[in-house]
N, C-alpha and C positions, 0 to 999 in steps of 0.2 A: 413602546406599544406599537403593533403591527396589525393591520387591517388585509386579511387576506380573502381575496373573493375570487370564485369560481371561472374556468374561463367562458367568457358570453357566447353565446349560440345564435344563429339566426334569428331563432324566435323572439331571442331577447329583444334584438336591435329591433325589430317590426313594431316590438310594444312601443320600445321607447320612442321609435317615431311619429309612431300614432301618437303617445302621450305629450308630445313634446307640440305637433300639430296644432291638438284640442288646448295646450295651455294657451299658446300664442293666439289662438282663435277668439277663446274668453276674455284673455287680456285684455286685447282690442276692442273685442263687443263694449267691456266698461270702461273705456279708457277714460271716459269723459266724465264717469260717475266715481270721486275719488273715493267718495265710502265703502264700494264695494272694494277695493282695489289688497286691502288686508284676508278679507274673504279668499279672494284668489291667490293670495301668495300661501297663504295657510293648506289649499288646498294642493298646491305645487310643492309643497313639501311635502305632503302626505304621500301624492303622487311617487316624490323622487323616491319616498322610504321604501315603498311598497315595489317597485320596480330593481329597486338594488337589492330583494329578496329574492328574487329569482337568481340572484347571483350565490348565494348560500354565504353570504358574509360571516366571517369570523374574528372576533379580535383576541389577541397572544400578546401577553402582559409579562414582561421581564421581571426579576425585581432578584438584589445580589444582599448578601448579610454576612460579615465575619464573623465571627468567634474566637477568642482568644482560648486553646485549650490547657487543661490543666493537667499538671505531672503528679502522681500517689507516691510516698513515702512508706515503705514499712517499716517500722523496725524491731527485731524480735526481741520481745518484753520478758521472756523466760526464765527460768533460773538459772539454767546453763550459762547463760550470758554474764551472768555477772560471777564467777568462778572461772573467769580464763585468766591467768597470770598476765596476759598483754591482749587487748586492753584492760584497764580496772573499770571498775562499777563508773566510778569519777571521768576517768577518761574518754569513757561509753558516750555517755550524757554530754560531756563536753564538747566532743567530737560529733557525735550528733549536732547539736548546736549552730556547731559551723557550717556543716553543711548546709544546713537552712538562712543561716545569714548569708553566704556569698550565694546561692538561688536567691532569695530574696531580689539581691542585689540586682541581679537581671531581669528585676521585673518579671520572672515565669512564677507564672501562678500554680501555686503545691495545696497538696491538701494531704495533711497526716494522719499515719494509722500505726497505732501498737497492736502486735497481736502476740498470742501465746496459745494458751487453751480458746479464746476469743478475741473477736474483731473487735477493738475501741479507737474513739478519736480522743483519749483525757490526754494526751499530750498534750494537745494546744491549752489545755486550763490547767496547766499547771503540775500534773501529775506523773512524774519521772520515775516511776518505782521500776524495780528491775525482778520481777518474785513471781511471771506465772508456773503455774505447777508442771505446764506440758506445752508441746509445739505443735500445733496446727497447721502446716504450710501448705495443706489443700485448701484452705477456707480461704488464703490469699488471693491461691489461683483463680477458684471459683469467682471471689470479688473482683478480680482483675476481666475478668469476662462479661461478666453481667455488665458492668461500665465503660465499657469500651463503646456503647453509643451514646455515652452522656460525653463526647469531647475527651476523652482518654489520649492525652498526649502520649504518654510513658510510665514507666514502673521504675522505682528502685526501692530493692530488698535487701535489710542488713537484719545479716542471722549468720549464724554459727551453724545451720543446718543439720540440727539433730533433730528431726521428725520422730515423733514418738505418742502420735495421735493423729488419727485421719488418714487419710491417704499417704503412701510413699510421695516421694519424690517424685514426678513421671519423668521417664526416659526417650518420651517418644508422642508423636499426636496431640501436643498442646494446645491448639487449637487458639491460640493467641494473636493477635494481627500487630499491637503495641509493640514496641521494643520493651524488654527486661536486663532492666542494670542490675546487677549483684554484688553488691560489698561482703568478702568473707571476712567473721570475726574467728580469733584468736590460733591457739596453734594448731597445727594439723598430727602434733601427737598429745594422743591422752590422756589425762590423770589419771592415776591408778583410783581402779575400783577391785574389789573382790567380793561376789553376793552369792548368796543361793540360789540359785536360777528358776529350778525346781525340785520337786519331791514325790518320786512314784512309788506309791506305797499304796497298797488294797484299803480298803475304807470299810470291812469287816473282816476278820478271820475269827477263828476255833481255837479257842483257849489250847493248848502245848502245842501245837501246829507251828510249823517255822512259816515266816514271811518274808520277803524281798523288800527292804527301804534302797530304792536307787536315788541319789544324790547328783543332782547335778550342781557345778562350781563352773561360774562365769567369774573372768577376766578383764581388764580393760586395763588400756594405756601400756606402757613401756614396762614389763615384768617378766622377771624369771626364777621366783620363787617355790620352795617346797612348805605347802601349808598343810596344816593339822585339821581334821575332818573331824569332829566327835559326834557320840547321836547317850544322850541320857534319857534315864527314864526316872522321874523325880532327878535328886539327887544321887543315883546309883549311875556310874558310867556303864554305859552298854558295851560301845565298841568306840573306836579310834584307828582312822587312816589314815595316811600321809599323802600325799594327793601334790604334784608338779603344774603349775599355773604356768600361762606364757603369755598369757594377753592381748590385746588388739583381739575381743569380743570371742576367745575362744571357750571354747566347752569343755569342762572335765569330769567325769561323773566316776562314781565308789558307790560300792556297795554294801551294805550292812542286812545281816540276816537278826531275828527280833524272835522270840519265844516267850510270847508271855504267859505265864501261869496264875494270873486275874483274871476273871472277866470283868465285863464293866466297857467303860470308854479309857485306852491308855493310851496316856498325853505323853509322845518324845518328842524332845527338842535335838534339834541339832544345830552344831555353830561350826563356822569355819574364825578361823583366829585371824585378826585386822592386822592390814600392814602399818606399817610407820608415816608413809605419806599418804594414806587414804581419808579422803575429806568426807566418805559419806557410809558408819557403820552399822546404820541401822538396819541393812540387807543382809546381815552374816550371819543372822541366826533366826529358826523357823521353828514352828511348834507344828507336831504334826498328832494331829487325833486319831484314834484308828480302832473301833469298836471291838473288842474281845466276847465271840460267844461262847455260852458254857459247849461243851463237848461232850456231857455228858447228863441227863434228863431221865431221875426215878422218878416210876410210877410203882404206886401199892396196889393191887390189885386182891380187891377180897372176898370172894365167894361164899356165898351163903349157901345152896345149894348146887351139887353139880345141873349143868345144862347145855345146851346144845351153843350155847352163845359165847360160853366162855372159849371155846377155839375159836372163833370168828375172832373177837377180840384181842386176842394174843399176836393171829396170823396178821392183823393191822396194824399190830404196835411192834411185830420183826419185821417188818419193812424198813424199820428206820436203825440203824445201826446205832445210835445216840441212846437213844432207848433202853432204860435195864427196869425188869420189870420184878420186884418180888411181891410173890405170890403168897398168898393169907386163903386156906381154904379151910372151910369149916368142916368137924367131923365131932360125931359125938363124946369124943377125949378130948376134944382141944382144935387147935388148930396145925397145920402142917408145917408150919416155919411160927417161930413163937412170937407172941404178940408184944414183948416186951420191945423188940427189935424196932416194931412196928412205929409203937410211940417214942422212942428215943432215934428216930431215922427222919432225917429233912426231907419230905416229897415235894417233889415239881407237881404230882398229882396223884392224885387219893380215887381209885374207881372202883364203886360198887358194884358187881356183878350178881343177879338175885340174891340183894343180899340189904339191910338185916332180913330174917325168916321166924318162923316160927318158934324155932329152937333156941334162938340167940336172939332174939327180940328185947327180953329182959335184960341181958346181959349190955346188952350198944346202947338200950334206954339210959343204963347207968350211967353209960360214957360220955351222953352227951353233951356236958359242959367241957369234960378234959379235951372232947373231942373240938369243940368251936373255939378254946383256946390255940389247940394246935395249927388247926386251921390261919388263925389269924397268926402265933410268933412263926410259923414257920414259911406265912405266904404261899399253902398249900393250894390250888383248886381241886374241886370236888365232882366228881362225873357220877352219874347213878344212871345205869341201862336196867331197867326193871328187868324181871325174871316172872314166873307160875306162882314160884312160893314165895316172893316178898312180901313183908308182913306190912299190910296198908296202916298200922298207926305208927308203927317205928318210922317206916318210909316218908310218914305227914311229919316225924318231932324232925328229922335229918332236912327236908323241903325247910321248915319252919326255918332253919338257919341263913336261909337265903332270902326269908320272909315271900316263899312261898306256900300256895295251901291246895290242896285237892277238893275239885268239886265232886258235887253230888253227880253221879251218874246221868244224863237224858238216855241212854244208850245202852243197847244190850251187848253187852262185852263178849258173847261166848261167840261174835263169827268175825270173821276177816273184812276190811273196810279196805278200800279204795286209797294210797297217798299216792303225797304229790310233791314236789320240791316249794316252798311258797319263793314268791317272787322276794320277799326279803333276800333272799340270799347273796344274788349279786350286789348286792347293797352293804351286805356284810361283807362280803370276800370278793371284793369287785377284781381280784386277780388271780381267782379260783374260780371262774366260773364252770360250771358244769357241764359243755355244748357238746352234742351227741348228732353227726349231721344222721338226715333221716332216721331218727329215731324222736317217737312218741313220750316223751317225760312224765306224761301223766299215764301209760300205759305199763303201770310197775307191779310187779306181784303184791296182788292183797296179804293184808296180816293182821294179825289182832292188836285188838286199844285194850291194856291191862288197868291201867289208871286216866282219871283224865284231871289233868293239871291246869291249873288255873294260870292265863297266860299274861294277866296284867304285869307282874312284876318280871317276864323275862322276854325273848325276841324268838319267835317261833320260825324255824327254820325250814321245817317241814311237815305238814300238818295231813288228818284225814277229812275229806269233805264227803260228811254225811249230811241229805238232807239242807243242803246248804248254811251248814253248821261248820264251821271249821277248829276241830280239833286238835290241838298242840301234840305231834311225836316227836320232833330236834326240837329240844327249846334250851338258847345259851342268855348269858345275864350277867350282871357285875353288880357286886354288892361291896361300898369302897374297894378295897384290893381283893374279894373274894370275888373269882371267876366261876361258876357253876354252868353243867350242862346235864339236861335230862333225858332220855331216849323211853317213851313210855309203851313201847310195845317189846312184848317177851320173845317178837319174832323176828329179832338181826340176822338170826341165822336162816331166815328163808329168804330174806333179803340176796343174802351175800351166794347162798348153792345156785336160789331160781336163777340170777343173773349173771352165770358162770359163764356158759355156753353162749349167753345174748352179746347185743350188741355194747351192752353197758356192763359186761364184763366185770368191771374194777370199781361200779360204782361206791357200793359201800365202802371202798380204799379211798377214794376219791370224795366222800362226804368227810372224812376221820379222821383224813388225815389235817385239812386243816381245820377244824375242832381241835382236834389233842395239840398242835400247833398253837391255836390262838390261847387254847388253857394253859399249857405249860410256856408261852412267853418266848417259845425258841428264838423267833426273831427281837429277840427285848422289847414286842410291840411295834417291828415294822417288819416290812414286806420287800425292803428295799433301803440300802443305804446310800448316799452321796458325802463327797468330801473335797473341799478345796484342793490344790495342789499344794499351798502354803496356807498359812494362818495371815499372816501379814502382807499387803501388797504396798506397793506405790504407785500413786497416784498417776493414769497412763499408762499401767502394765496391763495386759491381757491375763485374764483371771481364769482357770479355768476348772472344771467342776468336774467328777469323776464319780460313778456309783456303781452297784453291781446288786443283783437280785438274792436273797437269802437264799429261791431255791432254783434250782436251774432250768424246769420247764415253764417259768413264768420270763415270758420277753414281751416285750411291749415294744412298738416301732416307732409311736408318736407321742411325741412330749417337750416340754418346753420347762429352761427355767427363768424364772420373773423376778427380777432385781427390785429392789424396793428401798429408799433411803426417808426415815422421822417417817417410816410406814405411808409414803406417797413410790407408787411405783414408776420407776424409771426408766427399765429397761425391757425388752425378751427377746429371748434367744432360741432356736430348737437345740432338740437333743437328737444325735444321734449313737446309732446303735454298731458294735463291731463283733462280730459274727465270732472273731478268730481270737480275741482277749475275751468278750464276756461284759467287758466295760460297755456304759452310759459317759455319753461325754457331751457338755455343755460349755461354751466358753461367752465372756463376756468383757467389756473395758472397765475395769476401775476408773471411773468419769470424777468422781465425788471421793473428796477425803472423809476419812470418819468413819463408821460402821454401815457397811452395807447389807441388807440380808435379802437373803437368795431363798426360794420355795420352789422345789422341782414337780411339775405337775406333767401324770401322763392319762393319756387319753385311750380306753380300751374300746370299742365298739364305738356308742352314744355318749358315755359312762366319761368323768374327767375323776380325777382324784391326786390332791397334792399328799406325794409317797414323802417325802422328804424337808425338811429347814434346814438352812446352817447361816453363817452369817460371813465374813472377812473384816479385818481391817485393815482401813487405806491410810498410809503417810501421805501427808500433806507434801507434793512438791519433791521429793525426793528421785524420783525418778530423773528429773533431768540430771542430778550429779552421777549417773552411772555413764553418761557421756560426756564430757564435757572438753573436748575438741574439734576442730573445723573440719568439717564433714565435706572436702572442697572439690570433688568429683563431682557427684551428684549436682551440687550447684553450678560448677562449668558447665554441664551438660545442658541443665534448664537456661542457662544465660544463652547459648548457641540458639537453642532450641526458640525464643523469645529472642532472639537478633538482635541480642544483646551485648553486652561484656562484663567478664568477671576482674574483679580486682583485690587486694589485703585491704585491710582496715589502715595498713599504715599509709597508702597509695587513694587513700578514697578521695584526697581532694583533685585528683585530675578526674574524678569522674565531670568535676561541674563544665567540665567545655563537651560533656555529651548531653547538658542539658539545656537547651536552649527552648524562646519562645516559639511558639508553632502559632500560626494561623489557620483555622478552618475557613475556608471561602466556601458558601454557599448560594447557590441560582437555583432560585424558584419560577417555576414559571407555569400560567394559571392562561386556559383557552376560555372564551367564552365564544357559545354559537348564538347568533342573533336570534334565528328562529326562535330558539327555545327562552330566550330571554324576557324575565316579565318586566325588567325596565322599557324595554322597545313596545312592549306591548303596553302599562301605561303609557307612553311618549305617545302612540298613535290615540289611545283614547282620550286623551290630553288636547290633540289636536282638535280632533271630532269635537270635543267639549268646547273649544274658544271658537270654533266656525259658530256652531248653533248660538251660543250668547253671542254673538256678534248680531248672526241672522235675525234674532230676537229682536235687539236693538234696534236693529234698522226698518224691523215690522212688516220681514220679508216671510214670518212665519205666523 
């Protein structure tokens, strides 16, 4: 303890003299009266207290504390670890062991940690398992840092150094003040592995279309073999190539071209054939999904009377090269292509162009049971664009099949109304929107309402606003697998001339096309496909996710996909987009063995909508046997880098003379200023308080 005061000044000494005066003065006055005599010393204390403030007194308080600090162990709890031919599982654990017996022995105080995929202490309770599924050797780091003010003597890390979760290695900027010992396990050359690394293969094509499967075949450990590539489909062999491995993590990739004449989803697998010493096969073969669309999409197209609409129709459905259209026209002998053809033909979709009529009214009345069967065995859809001469009760028995009805007229049919696009749409086809910059949407050429359709039972796509009445013209609907769409104005074709020349040009193209789309199924009900690289991952591999748009003016920029495991989501990722493939590509870490699923959601305007599902499955643990050698570079580098040293697992016991006890010496030291002190400041009211009881006593108050 130190008492430091200010140096005195003139004025100081003047007080003090005077005060020193007046004590000796009063003294004397009572000399003779001993009862006062406590009075006055009490007051010559006060005096001295208040006079050594002017000095600015300080007092500075030492005070020293050791710490004994402590040393972290890690040791990598992985799988790798226990598949190295030197050390064994046995050896590991035993050899650990002793290291903590002879530390022990020196009294430095340790504290243990397993890690793999996670940081635990169940060493010390008894728990020596050697099985996590991946290596974490950032999260060591990270821990090594956070602790370095809790008494962080030193580190030593025993691992095999195959990172294969979290961060690399670092090679540089550690940012660590501790030393880092490193014990490397087992050898520095690797067990053979041989997997399928990946698989680039499109995630829809067009039924006879050829496709590109790119194969890649990864390597590990000491190899220089010629392996067998196959790719089946079912049990039919596809193709087969021969493919040269060399190893130490190298890459081979083959190619197989694929034709399939299904549509549907067509499942090939492919295998690469296991070596003799390979201890982990369940990477050699992959199943790869890859959607088959049809290439080819009839429509029947059947005309009741001629009209001005049926070339508008045609010209929207030769747009599309998929597209084959035969044609059913009515004429008082018959029809122009015979109708036999008709009902013994599968159609994608069945479109009424004015049509039943008057003439042939009776005739489709007949039909209409053969005809709702066909609908249903052939999974036809059914499109009906009124016309002048549709006949409104055949047109009500045809609606009936979709369990729709026609109302009663409010409205007088014979003039042109006002449409409008309804706002449903983007809601329907939220990746066909309609956007026209500076242009007015509701500013569309008038046209006539021929029927007006009762819109409960379907989704009105674009309607007339009379009178604040809104009237169904696009109205689509699903009745179980029967899709239907109805267009109830006879005037498409003023539609499609008035808006030639305008700014909306192509709109009737642009309403039609996807209608006839979502009716005929082109995209088998999506807009967008996505697909793993593999079917099967392990646990710790980077997963990654690939799709592509059915049509090629729909791109979307922002999008994510959402990992989800037992339907609790775990992960997201974005997606982005490649200008120059065409591809969506999303990647994510298999964290979790077991089935993981994936839902790709992209974001158009305001607008979110999940285009896509699929799922993968993750092996437990397997990933670490694709390395399973001393990774011993990388870890020299971190032992330098941490002021450290590396050493073999067979050499770990001279590490213990770098481990010795440390002492933290710590001095505190605490000022306190009088002035501001409320001890000083009782101590003087304390005073003042035993003069007056005194004073009291003596009946000098």
């Amino acid at each position: 303890v130190n008492l430091i005061l200010s140096q005195p000044n003139p004025e100081f000494w003047l007080i003090l003299f005077l005060c020193l005066i007046g004590f000796i003065f009063s003294f004397y006055q009572v000399s003779d009266q001993k009862k006062l005599r406590p009075i006055i010393f009490l007051r010559g204390i006060l005096i001295l207290i208040l006079v050594l403030l002017f000095l600015d007194p300080k007092v500075e308080v030492t005070t020293k504390n050791s710490n004994d600090m402590k040393w972290y162990l890690y040791l990598d709890r992985s799988l790798s670890m226990s598949y190295h031919t030197h050390p064994s599982v046995g050896s590991l654990v035993s050899g650990f062991d002793q290291i903590l017996e002879k530390i022990e022995r020196k009294n430095v105080p340790i504290k243990i940690f397993g890690f793999g995929s996670d940081l635990d202490t169940s060493w010390t309770v008894g728990d020596k398992q050697i099985r996590d599924g991946s290596t974490d050797l950032g999260q060591v780091l990270n821990h090594i840092r956070s602790n370095e003010k809790n008494d962080l003597a030193g580190s030593v890390i025993i691992t095999d150094g195959q990172v294969n979760l979290g961060a690399e290695i670092p090679s540089e900027n550690l940012n660590i003040n501790s030393p880092i010992h490193i014990v490397g396990v087992g050898d520095e050359t690797p067990l053979v592995d041989v997997s399928i690394h990946a698989i680039d293969a499109p995630p829809v094509i067009i039924k006879g279309e050829n496709a590109d499967l790119d194969v890649t075949i990864s390597s590990h450990g000491t190899v220089n073999e010629r392996l067998n590539v196959t790719i089946y489909s079912g049990k039919k062999l596809v193709g087969s190539k021969v493919v040269t491995v060399s190893g130490d993590g190298s890459l081979e990739r083959v190619r197989f071209r694929i034709n399939p004449t299904q549509s549907g989803e067509a499942k090939y697998r492919v295998q690469v054939n296991a070596l003799p010493d390979e201890i982990n096969i369940q990477n050699n073969k992959q199943i790869v999904p890859i959607q088959v669309l049809k290439n080819e999409y009839t429509i029947a197209l059947i005309t009741g009377a001629p009209n001005f609409n049926t070339q508008v129709i045609k010209q929207i459905i030769s747009k599309h090269s998929e597209y084959r259209i035969d044609h059913f026209i009515f004429r008082p002998n018959g029809y122009t292509k015979n109708l036999k053809s008709f009902w013994d033909t599968k159609y994608d979709l069945i479109l009424f162009d004015n049509h039943p009529i008057e003439e042939n009214a009776k005739e489709w009345q007949s039909y209409i049971r053969i005809f709702a069967k066909k609908l249903v065995s052939h999974q036809s859809s059914l499109a009906i664009v009124v016309g002048n001469e549709t006949h409104e009760k055949s047109l009500a028995s045809f609606l009936g099949l979709m369990d729709m009805t026609l109302n009663k007229p409010l409205i007088e049919f014979g003039s042109p109304y006002e449409w409008e696009l309804s706002p449903r749409w983007d809601k329907f086809f939220p990746f066909h929107i309609i956007n026209f910059d500076n242009m007015d949407l509701t500013n569309l050429p008038p046209i006539l309402l021929q029927f007006e359709v009762d819109s409960s039972q379907g989704i009105p796509l674009a309607h007339f606003s009379i009178s604040d009445v809104e009237v169904p013209l696009l109205m689509v609907g699903e009745k179980s697998s029967l899709r239907f769409m109805v267009w109830t104005s006879p005037e498409l074709n003023t539609v499609y001339y008035k808006t030639r020349n305008s700014q909306v040009s192509d709109l009737s193209q642009q309403i039609f096309d996807p209608v006839f789309s979502w009716l005929m199924r082109t995209g088998n009900g999506q807009d967008y496909y996505f697909r793993s690289e593999k079917n099967s991952y392990q646990q710790g591999e980077r997963v990654t996710v690939k799709g592509k748009a059915i049509r090629d003016d729909e791109t979307i920029m922002e999008g994510f996909v959402h990992v989800s495991n037992n339907g609790q989501r775990i992960n997201s990722k974005p997606i982005t987009y490649d200008d120059n493939t065409g591809y969506y590509t999303g990647q994510f870490w298999a964290s979790k063995s077991g089935q993981l699923d994936y839902e790709v959601e992209f974001i158009h305007g305001d607008k979110s909508m999940i285009v896509n599902q699929g799922s993968v499955q993750v092996q437990e643990s397997q990933v670490e046997l694709n390395h399973v050698y001393l990774n011993k570079d990388p870890l020299k580098k971190l032992a330098e880098l941490g002021d450290g040293t590396f050493r073999h697992w067979d050499n770990r016991l001279s590490l213990i003379s770098q481990i010795n006890p440390v002492t933290k010496l710590e001095t505190f030291y605490s000022k306190v200023v009088l002035h501001d002190s409320r001890w000083l400041v009782m101590c003087i009211l304390g005073l003042l308080s035993a003069e007056w009881v005194l004073r009291r006593r003596l009946g000098l108050m």
